[in-house]
C-alpha positions in Angstrom: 300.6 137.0 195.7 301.5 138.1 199.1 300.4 137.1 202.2 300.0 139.5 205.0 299.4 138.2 208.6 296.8 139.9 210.3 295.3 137.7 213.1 296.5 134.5 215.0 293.8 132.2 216.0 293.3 130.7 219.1 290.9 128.0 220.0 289.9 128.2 223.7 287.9 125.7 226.3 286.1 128.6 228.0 286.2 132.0 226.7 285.7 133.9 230.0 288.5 132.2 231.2 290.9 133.1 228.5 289.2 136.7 228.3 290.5 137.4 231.8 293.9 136.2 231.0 294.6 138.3 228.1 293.2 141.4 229.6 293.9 141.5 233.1 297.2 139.3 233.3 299.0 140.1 230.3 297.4 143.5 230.0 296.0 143.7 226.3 293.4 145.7 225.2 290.2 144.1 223.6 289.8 144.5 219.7 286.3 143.1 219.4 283.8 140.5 220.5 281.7 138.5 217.7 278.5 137.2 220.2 279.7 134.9 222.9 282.1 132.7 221.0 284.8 135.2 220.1 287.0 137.8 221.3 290.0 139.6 220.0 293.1 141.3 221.3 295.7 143.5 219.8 299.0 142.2 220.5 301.3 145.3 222.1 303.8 146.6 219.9 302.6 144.7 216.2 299.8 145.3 214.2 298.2 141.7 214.3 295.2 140.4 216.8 295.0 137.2 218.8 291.5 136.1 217.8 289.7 133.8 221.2 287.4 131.5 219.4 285.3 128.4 221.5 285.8 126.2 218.7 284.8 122.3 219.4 284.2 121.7 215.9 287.4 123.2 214.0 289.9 120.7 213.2 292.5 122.7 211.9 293.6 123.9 216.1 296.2 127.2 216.1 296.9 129.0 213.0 297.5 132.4 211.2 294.9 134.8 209.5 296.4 135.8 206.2 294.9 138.9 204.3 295.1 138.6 200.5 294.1 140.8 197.4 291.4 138.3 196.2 291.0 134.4 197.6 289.9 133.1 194.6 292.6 134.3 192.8 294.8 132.8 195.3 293.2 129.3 195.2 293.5 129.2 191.6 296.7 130.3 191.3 297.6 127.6 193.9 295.3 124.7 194.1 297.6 122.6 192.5 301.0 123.4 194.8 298.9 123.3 198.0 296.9 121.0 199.9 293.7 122.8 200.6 291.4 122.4 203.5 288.2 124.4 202.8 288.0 125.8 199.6 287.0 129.6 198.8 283.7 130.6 200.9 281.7 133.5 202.2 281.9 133.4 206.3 280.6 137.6 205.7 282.3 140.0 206.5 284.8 138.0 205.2 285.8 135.5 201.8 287.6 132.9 203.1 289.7 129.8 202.1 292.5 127.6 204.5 295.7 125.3 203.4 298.7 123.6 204.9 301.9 123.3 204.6 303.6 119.8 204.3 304.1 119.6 207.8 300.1 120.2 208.4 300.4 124.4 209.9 297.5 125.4 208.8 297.1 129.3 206.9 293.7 130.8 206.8 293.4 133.3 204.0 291.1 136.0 203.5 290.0 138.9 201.7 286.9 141.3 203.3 283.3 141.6 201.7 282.4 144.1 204.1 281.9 147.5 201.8 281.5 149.3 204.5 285.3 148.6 205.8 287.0 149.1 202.4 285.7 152.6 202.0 
């Protein structure tokens, strides 16, 4: 069951701010926007996105998007080796479940809903 890292997430204070930092001081192009909260950027030279979330309510801080084949499959295969956090759950367009490691880094693992993108 592998895990592929796809996205890092980033929780940011104001995302304006951070926006204009990303883009016009280090130069990186925007990926996407999700309403006022979010913004992505492709990191130069890799295939994985910084994702800019204004998150007051998350917890969990800095961490690593991991794509997997199925995330229920993963949490049963797993749920006894690792400490979950949030158990399997639809946040569309995405399924979506997060663990740590014993020193507390946090993975978030997904697997997309969205038919649309898998055609």
């Amino acid at each position: 069951m592998a895990l592929k890292l796809t996205m890092i997430y980033q929780p940011v204070t104001d995302l304006d701010r951070a926006v204009t930092f990303y883009r016009d001081t280090l130069g990186w192009d925007e990926a996407w926007r999700m309403g006022d909260t979010t913004a992505a950027f492709r990191i130069p030279g890799s295939g994985i996105e910084l994702m800019l979330d204004i998150a007051t309510d998350d917890p969990h801080g800095q961490s690593g998007f991991y794509e997997v084949a199925d995330v229920d499959t993963y949490f049963e295969a797993k749920k006894d080796s690792v400490d979950f956090l949030v158990e399997p759950m639809d946040l569309p367009p995405i399924r979506y479940a997060a663990f740590k490691d014993p020193d507390g880094n946090v993975f978030r693992i997904y697997h997309s809903t969205d038919e649309a993108a898998e055609d």
